[in-house]
C-alpha positions as a Markdown table, in Angstrom:
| # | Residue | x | y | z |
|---|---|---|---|---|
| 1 | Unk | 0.0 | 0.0 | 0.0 |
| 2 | Unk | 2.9 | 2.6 | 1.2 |
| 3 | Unk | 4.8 | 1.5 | -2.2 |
| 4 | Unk | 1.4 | 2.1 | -4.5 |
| 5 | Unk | 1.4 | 5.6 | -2.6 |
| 6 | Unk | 4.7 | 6.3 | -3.2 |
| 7 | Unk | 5.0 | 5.5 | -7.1 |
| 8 | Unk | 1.6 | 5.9 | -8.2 |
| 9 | Unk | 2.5 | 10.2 | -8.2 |
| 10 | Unk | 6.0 | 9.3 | -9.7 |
| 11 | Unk | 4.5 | 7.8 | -12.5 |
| 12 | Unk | 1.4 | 10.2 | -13.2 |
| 13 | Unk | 4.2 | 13.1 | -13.4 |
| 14 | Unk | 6.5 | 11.3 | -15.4 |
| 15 | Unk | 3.8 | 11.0 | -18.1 |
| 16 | Unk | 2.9 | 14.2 | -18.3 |
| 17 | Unk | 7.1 | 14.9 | -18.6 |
| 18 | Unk | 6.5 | 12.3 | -21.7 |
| 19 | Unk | 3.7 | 14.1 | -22.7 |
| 20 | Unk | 4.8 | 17.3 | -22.7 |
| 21 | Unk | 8.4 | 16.0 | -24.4 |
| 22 | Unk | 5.9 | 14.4 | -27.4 |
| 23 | Unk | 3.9 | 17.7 | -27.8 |
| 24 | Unk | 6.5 | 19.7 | -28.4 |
| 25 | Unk | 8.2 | 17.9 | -30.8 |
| 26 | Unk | 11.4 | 17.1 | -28.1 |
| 27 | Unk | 11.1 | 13.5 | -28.8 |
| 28 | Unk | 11.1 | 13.1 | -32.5 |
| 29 | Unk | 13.6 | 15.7 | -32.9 |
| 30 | Unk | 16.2 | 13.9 | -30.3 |
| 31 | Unk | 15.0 | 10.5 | -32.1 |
| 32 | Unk | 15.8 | 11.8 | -35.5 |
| 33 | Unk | 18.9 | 13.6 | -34.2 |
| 34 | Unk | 20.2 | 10.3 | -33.2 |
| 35 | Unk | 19.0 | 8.6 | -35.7 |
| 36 | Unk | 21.0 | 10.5 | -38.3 |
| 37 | Unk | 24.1 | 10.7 | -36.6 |
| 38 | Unk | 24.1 | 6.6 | -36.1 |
| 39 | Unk | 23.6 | 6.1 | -39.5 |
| 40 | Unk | 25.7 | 8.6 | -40.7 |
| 41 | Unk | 28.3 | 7.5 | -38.7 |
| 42 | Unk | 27.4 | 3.3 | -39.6 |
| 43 | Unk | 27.0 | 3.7 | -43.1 |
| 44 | Unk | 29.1 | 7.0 | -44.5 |
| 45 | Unk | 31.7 | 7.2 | -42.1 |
| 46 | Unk | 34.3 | 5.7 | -44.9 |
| 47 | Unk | 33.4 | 8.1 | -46.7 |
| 48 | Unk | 36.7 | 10.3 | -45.5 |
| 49 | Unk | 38.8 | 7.3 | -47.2 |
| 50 | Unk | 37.5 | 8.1 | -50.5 |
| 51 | Unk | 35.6 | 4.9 | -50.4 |
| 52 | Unk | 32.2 | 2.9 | -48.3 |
| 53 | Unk | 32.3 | 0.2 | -46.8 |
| 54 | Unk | 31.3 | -0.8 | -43.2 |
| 55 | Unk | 33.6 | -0.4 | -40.2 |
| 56 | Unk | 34.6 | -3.5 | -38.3 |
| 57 | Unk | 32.6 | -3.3 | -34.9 |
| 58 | Unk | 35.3 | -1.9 | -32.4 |
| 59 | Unk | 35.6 | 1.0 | -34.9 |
| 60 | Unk | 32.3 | 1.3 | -35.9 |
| 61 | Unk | 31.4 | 2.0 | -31.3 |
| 62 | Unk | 34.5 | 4.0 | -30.9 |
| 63 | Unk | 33.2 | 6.4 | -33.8 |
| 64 | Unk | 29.9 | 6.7 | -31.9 |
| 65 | Unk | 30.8 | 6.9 | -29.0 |
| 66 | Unk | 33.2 | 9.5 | -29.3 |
| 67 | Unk | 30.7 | 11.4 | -31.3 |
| 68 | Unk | 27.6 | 10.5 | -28.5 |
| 69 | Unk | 29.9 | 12.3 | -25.7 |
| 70 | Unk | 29.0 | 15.5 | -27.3 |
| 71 | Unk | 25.8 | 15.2 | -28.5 |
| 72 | Unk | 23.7 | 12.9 | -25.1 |
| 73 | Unk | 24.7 | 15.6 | -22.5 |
| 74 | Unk | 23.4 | 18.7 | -24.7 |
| 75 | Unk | 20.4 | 17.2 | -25.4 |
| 76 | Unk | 20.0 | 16.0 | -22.0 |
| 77 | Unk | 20.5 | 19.5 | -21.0 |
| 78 | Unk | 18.2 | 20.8 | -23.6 |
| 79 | Unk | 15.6 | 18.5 | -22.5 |
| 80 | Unk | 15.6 | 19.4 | -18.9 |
| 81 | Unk | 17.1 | 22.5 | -17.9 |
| 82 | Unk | 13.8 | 24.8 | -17.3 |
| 83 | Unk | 12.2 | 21.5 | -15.5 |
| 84 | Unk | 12.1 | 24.2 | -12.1 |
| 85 | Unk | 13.0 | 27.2 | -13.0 |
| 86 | Unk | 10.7 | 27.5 | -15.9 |
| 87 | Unk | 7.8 | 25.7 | -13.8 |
| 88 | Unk | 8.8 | 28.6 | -11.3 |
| 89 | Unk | 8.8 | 31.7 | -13.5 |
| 90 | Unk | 5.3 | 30.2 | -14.8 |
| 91 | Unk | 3.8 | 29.7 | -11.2 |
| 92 | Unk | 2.6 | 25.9 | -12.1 |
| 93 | Unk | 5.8 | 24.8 | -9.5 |
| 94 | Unk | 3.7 | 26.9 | -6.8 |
| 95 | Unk | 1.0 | 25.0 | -8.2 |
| 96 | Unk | 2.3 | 21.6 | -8.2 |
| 97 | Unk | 3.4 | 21.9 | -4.4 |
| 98 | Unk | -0.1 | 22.9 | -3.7 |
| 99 | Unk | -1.5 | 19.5 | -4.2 |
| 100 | Unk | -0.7 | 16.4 | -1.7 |
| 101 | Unk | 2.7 | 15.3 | -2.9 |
| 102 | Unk | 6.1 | 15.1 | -1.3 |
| 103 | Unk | 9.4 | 17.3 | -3.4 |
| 104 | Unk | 10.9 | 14.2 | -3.4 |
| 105 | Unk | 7.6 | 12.5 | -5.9 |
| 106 | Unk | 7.9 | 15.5 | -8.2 |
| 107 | Unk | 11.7 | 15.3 | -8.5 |
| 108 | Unk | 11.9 | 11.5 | -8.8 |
| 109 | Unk | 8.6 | 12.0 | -11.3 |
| 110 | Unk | 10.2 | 14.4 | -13.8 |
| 111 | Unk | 13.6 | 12.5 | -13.3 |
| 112 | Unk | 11.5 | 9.3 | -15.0 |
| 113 | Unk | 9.7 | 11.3 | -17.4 |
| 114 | Unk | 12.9 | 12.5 | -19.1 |
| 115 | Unk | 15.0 | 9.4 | -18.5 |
| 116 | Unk | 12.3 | 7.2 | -20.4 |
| 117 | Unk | 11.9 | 10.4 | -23.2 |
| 118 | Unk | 16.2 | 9.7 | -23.8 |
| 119 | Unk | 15.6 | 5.9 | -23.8 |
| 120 | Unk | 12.7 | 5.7 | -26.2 |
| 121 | Unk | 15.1 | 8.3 | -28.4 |
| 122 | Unk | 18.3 | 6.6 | -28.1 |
| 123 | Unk | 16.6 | 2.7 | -28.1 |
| 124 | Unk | 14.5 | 3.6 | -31.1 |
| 125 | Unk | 17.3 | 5.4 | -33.1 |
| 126 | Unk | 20.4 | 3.6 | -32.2 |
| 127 | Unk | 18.4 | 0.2 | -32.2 |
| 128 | Unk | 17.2 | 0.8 | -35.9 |
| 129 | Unk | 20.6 | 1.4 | -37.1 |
| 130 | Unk | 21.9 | -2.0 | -35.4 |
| 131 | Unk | 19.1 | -4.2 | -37.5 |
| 132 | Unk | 20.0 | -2.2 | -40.4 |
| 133 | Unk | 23.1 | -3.2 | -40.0 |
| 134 | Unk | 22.3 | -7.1 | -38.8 |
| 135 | Unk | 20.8 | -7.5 | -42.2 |
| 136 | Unk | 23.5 | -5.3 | -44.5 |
| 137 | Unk | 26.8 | -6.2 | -42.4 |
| 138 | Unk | 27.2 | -10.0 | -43.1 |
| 139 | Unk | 30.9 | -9.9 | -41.5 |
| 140 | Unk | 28.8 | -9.1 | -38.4 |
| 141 | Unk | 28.5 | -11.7 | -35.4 |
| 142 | Unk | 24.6 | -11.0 | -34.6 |
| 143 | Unk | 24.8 | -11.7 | -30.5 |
| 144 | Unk | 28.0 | -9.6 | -30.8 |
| 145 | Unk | 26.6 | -6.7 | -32.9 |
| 146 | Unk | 23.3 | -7.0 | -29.9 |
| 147 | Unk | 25.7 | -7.3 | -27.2 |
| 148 | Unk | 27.7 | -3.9 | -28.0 |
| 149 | Unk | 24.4 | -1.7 | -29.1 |
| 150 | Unk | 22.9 | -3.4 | -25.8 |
| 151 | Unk | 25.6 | -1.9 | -23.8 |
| 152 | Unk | 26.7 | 0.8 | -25.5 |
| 153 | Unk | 22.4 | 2.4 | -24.9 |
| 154 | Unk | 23.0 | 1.8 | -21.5 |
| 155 | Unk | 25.8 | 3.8 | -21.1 |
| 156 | Unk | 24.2 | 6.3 | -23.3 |
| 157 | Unk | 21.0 | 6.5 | -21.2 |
| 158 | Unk | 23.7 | 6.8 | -17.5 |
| 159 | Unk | 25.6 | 9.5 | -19.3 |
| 160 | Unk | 22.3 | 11.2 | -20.0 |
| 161 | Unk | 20.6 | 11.0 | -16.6 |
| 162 | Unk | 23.8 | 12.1 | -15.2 |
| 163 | Unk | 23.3 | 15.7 | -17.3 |
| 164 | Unk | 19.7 | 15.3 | -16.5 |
| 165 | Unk | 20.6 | 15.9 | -12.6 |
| 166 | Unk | 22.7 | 18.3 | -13.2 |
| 167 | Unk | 20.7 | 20.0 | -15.1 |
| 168 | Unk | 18.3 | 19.9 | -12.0 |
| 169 | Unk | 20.6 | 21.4 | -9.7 |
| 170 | Unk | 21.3 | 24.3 | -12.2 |
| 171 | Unk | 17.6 | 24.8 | -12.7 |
| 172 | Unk | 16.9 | 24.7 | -9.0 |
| 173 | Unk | 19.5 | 27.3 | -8.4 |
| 174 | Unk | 18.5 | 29.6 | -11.2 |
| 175 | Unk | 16.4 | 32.3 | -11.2 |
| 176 | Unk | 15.5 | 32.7 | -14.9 |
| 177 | Unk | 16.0 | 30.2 | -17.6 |
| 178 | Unk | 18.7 | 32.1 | -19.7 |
| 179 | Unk | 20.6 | 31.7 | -16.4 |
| 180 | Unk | 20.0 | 28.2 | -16.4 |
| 181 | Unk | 20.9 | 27.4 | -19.8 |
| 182 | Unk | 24.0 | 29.9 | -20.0 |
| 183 | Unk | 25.8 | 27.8 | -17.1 |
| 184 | Unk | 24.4 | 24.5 | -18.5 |
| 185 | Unk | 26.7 | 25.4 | -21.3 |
| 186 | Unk | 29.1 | 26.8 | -19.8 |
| 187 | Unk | 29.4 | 23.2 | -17.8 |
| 188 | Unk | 28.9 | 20.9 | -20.7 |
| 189 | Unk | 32.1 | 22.9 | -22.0 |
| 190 | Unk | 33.7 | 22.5 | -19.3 |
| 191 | Unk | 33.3 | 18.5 | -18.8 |
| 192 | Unk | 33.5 | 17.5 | -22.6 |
| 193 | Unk | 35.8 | 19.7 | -24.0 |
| 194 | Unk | 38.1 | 21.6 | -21.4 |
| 195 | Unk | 38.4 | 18.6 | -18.9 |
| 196 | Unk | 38.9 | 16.4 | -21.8 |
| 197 | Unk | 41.5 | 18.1 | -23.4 |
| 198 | Unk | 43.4 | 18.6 | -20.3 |
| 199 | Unk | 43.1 | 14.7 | -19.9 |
| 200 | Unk | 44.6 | 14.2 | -23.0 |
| 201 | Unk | 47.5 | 16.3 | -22.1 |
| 202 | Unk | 48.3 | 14.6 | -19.4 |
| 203 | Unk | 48.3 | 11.1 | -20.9 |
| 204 | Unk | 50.2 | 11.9 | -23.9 |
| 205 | Unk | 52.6 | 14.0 | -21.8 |
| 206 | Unk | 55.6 | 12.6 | -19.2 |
| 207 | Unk | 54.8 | 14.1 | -16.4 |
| 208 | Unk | 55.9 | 12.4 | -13.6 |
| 209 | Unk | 52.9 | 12.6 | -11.0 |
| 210 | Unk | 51.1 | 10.9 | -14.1 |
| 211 | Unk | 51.0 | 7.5 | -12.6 |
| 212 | Unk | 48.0 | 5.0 | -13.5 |
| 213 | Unk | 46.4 | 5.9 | -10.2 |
| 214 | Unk | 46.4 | 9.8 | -11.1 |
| 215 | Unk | 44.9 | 9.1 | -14.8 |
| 216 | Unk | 42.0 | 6.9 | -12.8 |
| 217 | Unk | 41.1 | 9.3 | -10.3 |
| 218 | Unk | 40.9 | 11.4 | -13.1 |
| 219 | Unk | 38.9 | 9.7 | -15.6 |
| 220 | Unk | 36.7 | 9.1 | -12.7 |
| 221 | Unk | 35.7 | 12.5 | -11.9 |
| 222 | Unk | 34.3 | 13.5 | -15.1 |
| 223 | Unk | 31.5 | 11.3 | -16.2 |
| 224 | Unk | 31.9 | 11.9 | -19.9 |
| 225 | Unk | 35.6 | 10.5 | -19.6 |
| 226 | Unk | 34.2 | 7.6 | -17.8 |
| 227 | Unk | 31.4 | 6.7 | -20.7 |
| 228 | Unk | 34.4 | 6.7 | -23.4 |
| 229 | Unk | 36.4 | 4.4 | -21.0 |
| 230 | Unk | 33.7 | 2.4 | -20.7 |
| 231 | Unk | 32.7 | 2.2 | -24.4 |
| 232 | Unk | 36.5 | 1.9 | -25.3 |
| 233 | Unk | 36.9 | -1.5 | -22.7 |
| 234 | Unk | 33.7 | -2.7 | -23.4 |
| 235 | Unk | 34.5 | -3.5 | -27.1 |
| 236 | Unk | 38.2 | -3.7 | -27.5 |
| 237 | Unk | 39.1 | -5.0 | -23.8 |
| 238 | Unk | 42.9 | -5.5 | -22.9 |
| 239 | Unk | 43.8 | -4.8 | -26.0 |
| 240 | Unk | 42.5 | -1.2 | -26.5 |
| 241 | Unk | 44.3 | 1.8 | -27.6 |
| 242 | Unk | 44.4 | 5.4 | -27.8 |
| 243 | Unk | 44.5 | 7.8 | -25.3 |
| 244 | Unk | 42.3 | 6.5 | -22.6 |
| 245 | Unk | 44.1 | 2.8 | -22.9 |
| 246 | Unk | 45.3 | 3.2 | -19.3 |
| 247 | Unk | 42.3 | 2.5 | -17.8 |
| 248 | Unk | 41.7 | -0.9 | -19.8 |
| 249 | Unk | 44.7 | -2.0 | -17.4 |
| 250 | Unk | 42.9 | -1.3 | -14.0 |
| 251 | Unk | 41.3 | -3.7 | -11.6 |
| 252 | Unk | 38.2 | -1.5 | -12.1 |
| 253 | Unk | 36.5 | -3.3 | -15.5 |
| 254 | Unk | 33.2 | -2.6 | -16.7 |
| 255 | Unk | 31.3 | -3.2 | -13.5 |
| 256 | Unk | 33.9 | -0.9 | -11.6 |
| 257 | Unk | 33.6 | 2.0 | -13.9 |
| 258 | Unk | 29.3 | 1.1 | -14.4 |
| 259 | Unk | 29.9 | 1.3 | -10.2 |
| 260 | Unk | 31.5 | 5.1 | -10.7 |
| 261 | Unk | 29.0 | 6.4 | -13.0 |
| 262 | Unk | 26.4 | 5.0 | -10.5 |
| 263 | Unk | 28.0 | 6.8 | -7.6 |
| 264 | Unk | 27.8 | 10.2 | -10.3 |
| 265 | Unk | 24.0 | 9.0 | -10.7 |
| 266 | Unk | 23.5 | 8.9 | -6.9 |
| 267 | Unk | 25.7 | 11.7 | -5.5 |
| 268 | Unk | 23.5 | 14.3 | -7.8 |
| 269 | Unk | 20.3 | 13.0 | -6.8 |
| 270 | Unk | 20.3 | 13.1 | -3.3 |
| 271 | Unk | 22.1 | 16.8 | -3.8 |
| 272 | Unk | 19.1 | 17.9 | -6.0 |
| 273 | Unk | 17.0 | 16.5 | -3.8 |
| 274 | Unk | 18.3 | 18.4 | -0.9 |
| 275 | Unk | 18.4 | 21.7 | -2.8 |
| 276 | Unk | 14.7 | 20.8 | -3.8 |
| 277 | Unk | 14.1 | 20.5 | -0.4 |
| 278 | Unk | 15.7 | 23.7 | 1.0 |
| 279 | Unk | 14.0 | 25.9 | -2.0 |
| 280 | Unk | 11.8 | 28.8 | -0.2 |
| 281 | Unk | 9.1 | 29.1 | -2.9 |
């Protein structure tokens, strides 16, 4: 009875969130988004070479995923960054807290809402392109080919909902939604493209605090360096290479580094949570 209490608000916001998402347009254009860029990437990524052909499979994931990294989180932020600060300017977050439900049902509600709006988008698009490829690619092993999609929308969807939080804590914090959306930005620059880069320095460089501890603690604090390790290990193993082929010697494996983004996942919620929770309205 408690549980049926508890869940049975979750879910009515999270379809409105779904809703909403459909209405205006968010989900076909984040479907179609991916869509294009898996298939562009699949089936005309050879095309640099002066030639087409399909990539082998390690290839073929590393392309995407280094492409996804940029493209999940902004449209993770784009999907939720005026979730409370544009209820707020509005007055329907006033509204909502009018009615019998706890901050914690409308966060964990919308939370669902656009976690299930990024699976649907990135099952349906990146999903298509793996049976297109099933029946074009006959150098393909099938339960392979399953297996690294499988994983690799998994990752996707943690890299997302990790965005999606912060993107809650921004929102919460903001008092207008240009606000929210200017330091949204200014973080998604920060984690894919400054942090990154930095990263890269230091592994190609020979400094000489740059043990494999050092590069681990690093990759770990930035989830978008954990979703290429992760994408990187989980197709080419021990014998990856590249600039993030330090981890791929590490106790840690794929459960370890699925464990760190979890922690990521965790860690944001319960601090959007307790900003929720502390926000005079």
């Amino acid at each position: 009875m408690f549980i049926n209490k508890l869940t049975s608000p979750i879910l009515i916001i999270a379809y409105k969130e779904i809703c909403d998402s459909s209405r205006n347009r968010w989900l076909a254009f984040m479907s179609s988004m991916f869509l294009v860029l898996s298939l562009s990437v699949s089936f005309a990524g050879s095309a640099v070479t002066g030639s087409l052909y399909l990539p082998e499979l390690d290839s073929l994931m590393s392309s995407l995923s280094t492409i996804s990294v940029f493209i999940i989180p902004l449209a993770a932020i784009l999907l939720s960054y005026d979730s409370f600060v544009g209820e707020d300017e509005s007055g329907t977050l006033l509204l909502l807290l009018s009615y019998p439900l706890t901050r914690m049902q409308i966060l964990f509600g919308k939370l669902l809402g656009h976690v299930t709006v990024m699976f649907l988008a990135t099952g349906f698009s990146f999903g298509l392109t793996a049976i297109l490829l099933m029946l074009l690619g006959e150098h393909y092993q099938k339960a392979e080919l399953i297996s690294a999609f499988a994983q690799f929308v998994v990752s996707s969807n943690l890299l997302a909902l990790t965005f999606i939080l912060i993107s809650y804590i921004v929102s919460l914090k903001s008092t207008e939604k240009a606000g929210a959306i200017g330091g949204l930005l200014l973080i998604w620059f920060l984690f894919v493209l400054i942090y990154d880069l930095l990263l890269l320095t230091i592994l190609v460089s020979d400094f000489s605090f740059a043990n494999q501890y050092v590069i681990n603690a690093l990759i770990a604090m930035s989830p978008t360096d954990l979703y290429r390790a992760i994408n990187l290990v989980a197709i080419e193993g021990s014998e990856a290479s590249g600039s993030l082929a330090m981890i791929a010697t590490t106790d840690w494996g794929l459960s370890g580094m699925y464990g760190l983004l979890l922690v990521w996942i965790v860690s944001l919620a319960g601090l959007s949570h307790r900003i929720f929770k502390r926000k005079p309205l």
